[in-house]
C-alpha positions, 0 to 999 in steps of 0.5 A, a space after each residue: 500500500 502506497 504511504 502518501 496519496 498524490 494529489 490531483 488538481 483540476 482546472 475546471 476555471 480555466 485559469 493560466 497558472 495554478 501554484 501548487 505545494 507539492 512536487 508530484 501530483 496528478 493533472 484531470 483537466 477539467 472535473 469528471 465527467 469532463 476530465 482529460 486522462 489523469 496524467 502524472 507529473 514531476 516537478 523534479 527540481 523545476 518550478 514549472 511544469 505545463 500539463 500536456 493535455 490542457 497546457 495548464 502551467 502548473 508553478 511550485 510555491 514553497 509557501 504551500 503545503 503539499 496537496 494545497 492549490 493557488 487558487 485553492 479551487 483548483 484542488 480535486 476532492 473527493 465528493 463525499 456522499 
């Protein structure tokens, strides 16, 4: 079983840059059932990565904790029923 959960963002406002706290994530594009294919993500030691699917520019922003968003919106969460 995997020890962290990658986060997964989405840009469902469609906005040029989402500042992220984490290194490693999951790109969706838009929300699901619109989404693209859940793409996998490095930072590595960049700052800026751009998704391939939907060109969001994703930016690291150590001021974040892993997980969080810019604008926080952007955050994919689990719906709870």
């Amino acid at each position: 079983m995997a020890d962290h959960v990658v986060p997964h963002f989405q840009n469902d406002a469609g906005v040029p840059v989402i500042e992220i706290g984490s290194r490693e994530f999951m790109c969706v594009g838009a929300n699901p059932p619109f989404d693209h294919p859940h793409v996998f993500l490095d930072l590595g030691n960049d700052t800026e990565i751009i998704c391939p699917y939907c060109s969001t520019l994703y930016r690291f922003a150590a001021d974040l904790a892993p997980g969080e968003a810019r604008p926080p919106e952007c955050v994919l969460r689990d719906k709870v029923a």
